[in-house]
C-alpha positions in Angstrom: 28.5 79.4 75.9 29.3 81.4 78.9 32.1 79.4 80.4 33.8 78.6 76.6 33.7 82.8 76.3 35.6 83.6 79.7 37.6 80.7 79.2 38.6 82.0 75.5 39.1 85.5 76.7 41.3 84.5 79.5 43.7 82.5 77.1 43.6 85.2 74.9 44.8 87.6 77.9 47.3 85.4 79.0 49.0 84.6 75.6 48.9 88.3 75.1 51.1 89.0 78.1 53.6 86.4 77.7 54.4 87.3 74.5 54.4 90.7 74.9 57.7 92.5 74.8 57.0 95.1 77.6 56.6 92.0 80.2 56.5 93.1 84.2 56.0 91.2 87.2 52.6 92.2 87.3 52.0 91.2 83.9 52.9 88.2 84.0 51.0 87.6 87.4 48.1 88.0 86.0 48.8 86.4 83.2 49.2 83.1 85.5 46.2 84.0 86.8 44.4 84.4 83.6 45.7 81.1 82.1 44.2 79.2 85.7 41.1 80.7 85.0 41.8 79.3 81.7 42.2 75.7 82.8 39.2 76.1 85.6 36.8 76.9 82.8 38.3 75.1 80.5 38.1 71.9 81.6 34.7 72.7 82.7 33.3 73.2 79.7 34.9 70.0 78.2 33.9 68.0 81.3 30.3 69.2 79.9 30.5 67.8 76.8 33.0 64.8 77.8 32.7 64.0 81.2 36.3 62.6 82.2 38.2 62.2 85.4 41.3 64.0 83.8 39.0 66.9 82.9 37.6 66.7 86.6 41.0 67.1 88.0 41.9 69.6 85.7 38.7 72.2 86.4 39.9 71.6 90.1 43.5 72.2 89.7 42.8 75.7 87.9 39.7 76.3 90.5 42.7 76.0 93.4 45.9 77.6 91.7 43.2 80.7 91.4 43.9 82.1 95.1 47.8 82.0 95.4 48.1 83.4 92.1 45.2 86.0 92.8 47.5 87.0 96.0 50.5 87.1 94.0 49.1 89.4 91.6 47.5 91.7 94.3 51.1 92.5 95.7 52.8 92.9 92.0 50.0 95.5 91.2 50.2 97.4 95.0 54.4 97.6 94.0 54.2 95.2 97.3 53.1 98.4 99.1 50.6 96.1 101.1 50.2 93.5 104.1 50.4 90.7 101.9 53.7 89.3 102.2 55.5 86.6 100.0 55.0 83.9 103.1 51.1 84.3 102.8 51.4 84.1 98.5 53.6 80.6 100.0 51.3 79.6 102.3 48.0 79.9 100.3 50.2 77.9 97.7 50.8 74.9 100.0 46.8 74.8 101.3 45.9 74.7 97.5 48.2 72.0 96.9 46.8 69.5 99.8 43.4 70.3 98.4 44.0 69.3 95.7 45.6 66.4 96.6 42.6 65.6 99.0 40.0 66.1 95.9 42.6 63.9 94.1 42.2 61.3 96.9 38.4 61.9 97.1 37.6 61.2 93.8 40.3 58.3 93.1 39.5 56.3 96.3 36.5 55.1 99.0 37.6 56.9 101.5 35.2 59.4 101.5 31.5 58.8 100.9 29.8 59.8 97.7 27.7 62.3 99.9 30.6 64.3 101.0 32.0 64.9 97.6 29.2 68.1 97.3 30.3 69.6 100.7 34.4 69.4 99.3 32.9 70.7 95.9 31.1 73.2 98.1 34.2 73.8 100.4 36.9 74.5 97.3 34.7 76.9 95.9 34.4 79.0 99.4 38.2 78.5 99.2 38.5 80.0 95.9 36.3 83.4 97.0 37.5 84.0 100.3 41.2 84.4 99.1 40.8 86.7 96.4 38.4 88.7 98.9 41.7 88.9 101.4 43.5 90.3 98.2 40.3 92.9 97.5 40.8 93.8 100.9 44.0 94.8 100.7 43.6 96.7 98.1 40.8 98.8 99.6 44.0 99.0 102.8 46.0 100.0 100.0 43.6 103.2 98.8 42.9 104.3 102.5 46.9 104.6 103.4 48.2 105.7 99.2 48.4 109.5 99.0 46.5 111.0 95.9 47.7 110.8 93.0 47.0 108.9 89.1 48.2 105.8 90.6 45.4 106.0 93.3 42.5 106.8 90.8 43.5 103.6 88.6 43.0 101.5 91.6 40.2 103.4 92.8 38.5 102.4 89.3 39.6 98.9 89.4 38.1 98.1 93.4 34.9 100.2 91.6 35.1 97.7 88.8 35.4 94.8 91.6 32.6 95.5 93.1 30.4 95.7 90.7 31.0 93.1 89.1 30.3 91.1 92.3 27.1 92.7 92.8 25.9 91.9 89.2 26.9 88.4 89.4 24.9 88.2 92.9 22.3 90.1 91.3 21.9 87.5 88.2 22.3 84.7 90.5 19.7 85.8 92.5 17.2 86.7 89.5 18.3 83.2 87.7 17.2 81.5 91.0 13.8 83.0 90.7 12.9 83.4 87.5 15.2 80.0 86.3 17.0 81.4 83.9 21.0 80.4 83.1 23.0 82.8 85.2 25.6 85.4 83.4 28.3 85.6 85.6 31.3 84.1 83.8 30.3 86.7 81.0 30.6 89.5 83.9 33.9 88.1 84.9 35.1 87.9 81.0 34.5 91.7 80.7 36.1 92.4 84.6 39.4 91.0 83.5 39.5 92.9 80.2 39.1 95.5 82.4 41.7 94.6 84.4 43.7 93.9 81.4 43.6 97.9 80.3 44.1 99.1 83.6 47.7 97.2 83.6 48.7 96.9 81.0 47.7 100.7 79.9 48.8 103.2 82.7 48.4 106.3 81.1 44.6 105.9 81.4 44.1 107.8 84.1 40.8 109.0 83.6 37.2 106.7 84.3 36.0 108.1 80.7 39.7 107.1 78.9 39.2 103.5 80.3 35.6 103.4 79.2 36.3 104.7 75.7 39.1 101.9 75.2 36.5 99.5 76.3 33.7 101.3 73.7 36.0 100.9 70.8 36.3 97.0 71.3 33.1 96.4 71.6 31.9 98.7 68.8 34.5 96.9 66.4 33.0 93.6 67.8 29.6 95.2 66.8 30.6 95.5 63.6 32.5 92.5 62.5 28.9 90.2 64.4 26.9 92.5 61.9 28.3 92.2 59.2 28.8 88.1 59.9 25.4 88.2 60.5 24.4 89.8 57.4 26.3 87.2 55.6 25.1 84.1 57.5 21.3 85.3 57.2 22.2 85.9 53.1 24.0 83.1 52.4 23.7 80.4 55.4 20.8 77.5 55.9 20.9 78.3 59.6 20.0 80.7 61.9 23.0 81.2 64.7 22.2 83.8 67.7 23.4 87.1 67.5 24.7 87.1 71.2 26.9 83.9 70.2 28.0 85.6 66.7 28.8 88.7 69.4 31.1 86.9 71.5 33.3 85.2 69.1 33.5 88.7 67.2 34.4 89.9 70.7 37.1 87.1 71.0 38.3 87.5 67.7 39.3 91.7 67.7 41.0 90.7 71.4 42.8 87.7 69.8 44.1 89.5 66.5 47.6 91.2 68.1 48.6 88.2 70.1 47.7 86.4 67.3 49.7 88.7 65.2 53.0 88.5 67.6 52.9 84.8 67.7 52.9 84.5 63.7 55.5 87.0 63.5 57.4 85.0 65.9 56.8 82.4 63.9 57.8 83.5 60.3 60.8 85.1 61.7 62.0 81.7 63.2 61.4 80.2 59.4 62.3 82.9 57.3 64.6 84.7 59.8 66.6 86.8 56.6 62.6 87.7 55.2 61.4 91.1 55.4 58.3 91.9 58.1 55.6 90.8 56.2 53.3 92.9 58.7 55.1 96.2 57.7 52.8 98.7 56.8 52.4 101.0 53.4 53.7 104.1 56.2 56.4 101.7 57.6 57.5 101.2 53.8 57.3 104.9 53.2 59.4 105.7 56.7 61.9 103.1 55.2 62.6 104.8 52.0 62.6 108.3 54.0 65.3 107.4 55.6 67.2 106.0 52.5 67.0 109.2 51.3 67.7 111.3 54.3 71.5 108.8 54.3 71.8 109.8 50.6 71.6 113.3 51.7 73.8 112.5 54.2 76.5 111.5 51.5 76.0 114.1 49.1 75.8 117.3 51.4 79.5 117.8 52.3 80.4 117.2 48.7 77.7 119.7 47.5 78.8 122.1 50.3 82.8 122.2 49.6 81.7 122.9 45.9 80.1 125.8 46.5 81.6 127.4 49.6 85.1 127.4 47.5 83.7 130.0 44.9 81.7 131.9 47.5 85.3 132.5 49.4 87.2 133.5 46.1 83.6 135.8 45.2 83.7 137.4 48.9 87.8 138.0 48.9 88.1 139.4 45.4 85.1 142.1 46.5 86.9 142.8 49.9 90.0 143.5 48.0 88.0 145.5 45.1 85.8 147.5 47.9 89.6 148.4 49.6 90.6 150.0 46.3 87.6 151.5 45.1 86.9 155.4 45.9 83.5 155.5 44.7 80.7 155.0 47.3 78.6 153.9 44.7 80.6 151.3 43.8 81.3 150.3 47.4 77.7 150.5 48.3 77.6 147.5 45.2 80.3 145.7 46.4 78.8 145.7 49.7 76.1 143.9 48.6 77.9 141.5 46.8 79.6 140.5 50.4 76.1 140.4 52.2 74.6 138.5 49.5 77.9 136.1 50.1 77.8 135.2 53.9 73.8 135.2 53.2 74.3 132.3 50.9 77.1 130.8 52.8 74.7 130.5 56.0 72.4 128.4 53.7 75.1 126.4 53.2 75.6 125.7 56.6 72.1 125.1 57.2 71.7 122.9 54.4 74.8 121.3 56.2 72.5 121.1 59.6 69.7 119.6 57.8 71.6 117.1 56.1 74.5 116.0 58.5 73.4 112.8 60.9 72.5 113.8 64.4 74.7 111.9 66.8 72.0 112.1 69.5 73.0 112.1 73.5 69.8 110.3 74.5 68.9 110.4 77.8 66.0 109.2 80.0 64.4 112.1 81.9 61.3 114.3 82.7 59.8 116.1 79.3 58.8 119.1 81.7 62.0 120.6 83.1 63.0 120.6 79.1 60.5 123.0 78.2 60.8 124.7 81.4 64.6 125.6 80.3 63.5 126.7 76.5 60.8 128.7 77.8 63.5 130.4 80.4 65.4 130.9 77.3 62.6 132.6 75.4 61.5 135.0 78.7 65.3 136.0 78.7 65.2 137.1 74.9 63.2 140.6 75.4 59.9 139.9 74.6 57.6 142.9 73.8 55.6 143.4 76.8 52.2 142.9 74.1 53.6 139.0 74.0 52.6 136.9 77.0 53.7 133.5 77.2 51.4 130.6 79.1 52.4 127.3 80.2 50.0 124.2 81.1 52.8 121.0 81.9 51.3 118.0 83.3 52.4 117.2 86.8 53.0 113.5 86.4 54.3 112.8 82.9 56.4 109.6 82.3 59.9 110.0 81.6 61.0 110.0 77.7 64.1 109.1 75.8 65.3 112.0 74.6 68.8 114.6 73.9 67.5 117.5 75.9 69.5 120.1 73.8 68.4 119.0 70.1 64.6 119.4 71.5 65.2 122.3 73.0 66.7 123.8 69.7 62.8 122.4 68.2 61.0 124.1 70.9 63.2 127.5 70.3 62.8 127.5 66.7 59.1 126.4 66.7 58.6 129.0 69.4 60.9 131.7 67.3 58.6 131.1 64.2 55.4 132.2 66.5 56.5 135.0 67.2 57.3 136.3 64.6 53.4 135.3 63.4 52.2 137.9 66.1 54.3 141.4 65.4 51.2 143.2 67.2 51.8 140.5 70.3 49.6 137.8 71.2 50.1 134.5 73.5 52.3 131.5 73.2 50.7 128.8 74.9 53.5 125.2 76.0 51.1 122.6 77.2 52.4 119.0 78.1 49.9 115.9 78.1 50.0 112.3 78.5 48.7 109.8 75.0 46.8 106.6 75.3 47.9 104.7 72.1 47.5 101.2 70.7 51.5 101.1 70.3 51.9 102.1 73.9 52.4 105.3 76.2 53.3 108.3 75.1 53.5 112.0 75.9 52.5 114.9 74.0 53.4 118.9 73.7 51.7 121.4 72.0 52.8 125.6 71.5 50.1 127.3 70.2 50.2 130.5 69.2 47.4 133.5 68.2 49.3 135.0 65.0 48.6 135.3 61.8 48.1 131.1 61.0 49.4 129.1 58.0 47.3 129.3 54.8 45.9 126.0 54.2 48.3 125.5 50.9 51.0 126.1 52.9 50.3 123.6 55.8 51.3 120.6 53.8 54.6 122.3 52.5 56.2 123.8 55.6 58.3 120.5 56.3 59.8 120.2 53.5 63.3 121.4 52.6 64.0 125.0 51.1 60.2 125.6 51.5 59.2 129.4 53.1 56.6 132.0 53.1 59.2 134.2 54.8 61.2 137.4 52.3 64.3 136.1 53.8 64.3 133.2 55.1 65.9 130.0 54.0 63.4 127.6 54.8 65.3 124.7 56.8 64.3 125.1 60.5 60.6 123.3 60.3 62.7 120.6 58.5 65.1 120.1 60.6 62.9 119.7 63.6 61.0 117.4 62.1 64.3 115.5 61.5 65.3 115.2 65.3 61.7 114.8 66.0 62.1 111.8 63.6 65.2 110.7 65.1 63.7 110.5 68.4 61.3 108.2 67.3 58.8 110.5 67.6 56.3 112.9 65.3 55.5 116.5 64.8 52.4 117.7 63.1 50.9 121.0 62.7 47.1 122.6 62.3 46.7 126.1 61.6 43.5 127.9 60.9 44.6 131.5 59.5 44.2 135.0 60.8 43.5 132.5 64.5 47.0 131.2 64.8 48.7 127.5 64.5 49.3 125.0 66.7 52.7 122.2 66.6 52.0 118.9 68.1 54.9 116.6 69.4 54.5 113.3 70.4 57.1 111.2 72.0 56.8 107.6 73.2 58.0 107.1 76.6 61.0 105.6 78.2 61.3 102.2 79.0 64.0 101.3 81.4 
């Protein structure tokens, strides 16, 4: 059961990365080196069952392409920062190869004796150990010369997981030996490379406890689909089948669902290639029709706006002329009114204009940070009351994001604007920049929180929409349109508020890929 679960979990892995669209060298080297595990435990678990020559060769063949490819992924994942060169992955390539021409030639033919096949089975195996240990060592090399950094704690936790998981398996070897029962260390080795797997292909996680939760939440879902299977089987089934077996394929089958997912999707597309995604969601669907009506907007705002800014021009030139012929200050004072109330009405106009008019984004790919440093420059430089003090928390080492740095400044401004006017008595605007963990990939995050008067909690769930505003004068657009370039950049902006404590706008961006 042990060898059938790393062997499952290694195909999974590998089938994951191959498909998967965000493919790196270093992905794909350990995919390869997942899929030999793969074929080394594979074919060992079907030579168990059906003993075959083919099978034989097969468990050996994966058992020797192990080293190279473990060396080849070693220098992907160092960025090649390390002593191993491309002439040792080479080299360790051609002494696999003549082994396994000389286990061919040893199990096909007399020349050697039937007593030295242990000491070559014995031989490969040291073979198989000792190479990966060259590519642990480098990667302890690697942590002694690499300055600090995120990038240093990541590998820190994966030589940590390394060597732990070697001195479990020599621990359960060592307890099997004594006490005689089956050993556990292709289970140990299953969980190691899922490890692995989130420490590449998840580089945000820079923190032992963010790697650890990922890890929790895959095995609690696993928990929970063996329960309830179990429930079922004991219910309904005639036989009894072992939790800890109903536990691992549950385990296989929550790691197996989004390659599984990719490669149907793949597949339909390839059939039905003119079919809508099946695998859209209800909020995809909802997104979709958003944006339909966001480009009917788009259509109708210009008409809508010529329409009425042509009477608002006659209205405000036929009271400038009135208000230039009449004597009475009363009736000025009116006609004055009429004007303001005019160019009030023709600014919602142009806002409405702003909202609806598509943003022709200038995307480019750069550091979130200086970005909010430059709109909080802007804000210092506005006179702020010396009551209002304004904080700033930016993550050193955020990844870069795809974004038009002047339409997110214009969000940050008119977010930030909106806060202050929430504190009249002063208070503190806090910009803090963060790095996500999420299933759909990387991202990064910014929050500005401020300590004014909050949001009642009726009002929360209307301050995006259009025309919407707890302000006497205001015309209730900017919230909307920064959700709109929000939207636009692919990303999302969201808002808690707790009144009389203050509110608090989250933005989340995925980031760049080059």
């Amino acid at each position: 059961m042990e060898t059938l679960t790393l062997a499952a979990v290694s195909l999974t892995i590998a089938v994951s990365l191959i498909i998967s669209r965000n493919r790196t060298p270093v992905h794909l080297s350990f995919a390869w080196l997942c899929l030999a595990l793969f074929v080394h435990k594979g074919a060992a678990f079907l030579g168990g069952l059906l003993p075959h020559d083919v099978l034989k060769m097969a468990e050996i063949a994966g058992l020797l392409a192990i080293p190279p490819l473990t060396l080849s992924f070693t220098r992907n994942l160092l960025n090649r920062q390390t002593y191993l060169s491309e002439r040792h992955v080479l080299s360790a390539a051609v002494i696999s190869l003549l082994l396994a021409v000389a286990a061919y030639v040893a199990t096909h033919t007399d020349l050697i004796s039937g007593e030295a096949l242990p000491h070559l089975s014995v031989f490969l195996r040291g073979y198989a150990l000792i190479l990966p240990a060259i590519g642990y060592l480098a990667l302890i090399v690697y942590l002694k010369t690499k300055a600090g950094g995120a990038e240093k704690k990541r590998m820190g936790y994966l030589a940590m997981a390394c060597a732990v998981a070697v001195a479990l398996t020599a621990m359960d070897h060592l307890a099997g030996a004594a006490y005689g029962f089956s050993p556990h260390g292709d289970i140990i080795l299953a969980a190691l490379i899922y490890l692995i797997l989130m420490i590449v292909t998840r580089p945000q996680l820079t923190a032992l406890h963010d790697i650890m939760a990922r890890a929790a939440v895959v095995f609690i879902m696993a928990c929970f689909a063996a329960i309830i299977f179990s429930i079922f089987t004991r219910w309904f089934g005639r036989g009894e089948t072992p939790f800890s077996s109903i536990l691992v394929a549950s385990f296989i089958i929550v790691i197996s669902m989004e390659p599984f997912r990719q490669i149907l999707k793949k597949i339909l597309t390839l059939i039905y290639p003119d079919s809508p995604d099946v695998f859209t969601s209800l909020y995809a669907l909802d997104e979709k029709m958003e944006r339909e009506k966001s480009q009917l907007l788009e259509e109708m705002a210009p008409v809508l706006a010529h329409e009425i800014r042509n009477p608002l021009g006659s209205m405000k030139g036929a009271a400038q002329v009135l208000r230039s012929d009449e004597e009475s200050e009363e009736r000025q004072r009116l006609l004055d009114v009429i004007i303001e109330e005019v160019d009030r009405l023709n600014g919602v106009v142009s806002q409405f204009l702003n909202y609806a008019k598509p943003f022709h984004l200038n995307r480019k790919i750069q550091g979130l940070n200086p970005v909010v440093e430059k709109a909080i420059s802007i804000i210092r430089a506005s006179n702020l009351p010396e009551s209002m003090v304004i904080e700033q928390d930016l993550h050193p080492d955020l990844p870069p994001v795809h974004i038009d740095a002047e339409q997110f400044i214009q969000v940050v401004l008119n977010i930030a604007y909106n806060a202050m006017e929430s504190m009249p008595d002063g208070g503190r605007l806090i910009f803090r920049s963060t790095r996500i963990a999420g299933d759909t990939g990387s991202a990064v995050g910014l929050s500005i929180r401020d300590t004014g008067r909050g949001i009642k909690r009726e009002d929360v769930k209307n301050i995006f929409k259009p025309f919407f505003t707890t302000k006497e004068r205001g015309v209730g657009l900017g919230l909307p349109i920064c959700q709109r370039i929000i939207r636009s950049h692919e990303g999302r902006l969201r808002v808690k508020s707790i009144p009389g404590r203050g509110s608090i706008f989250y933005i989340r961006l995925d980031t760049a890929h080059p």
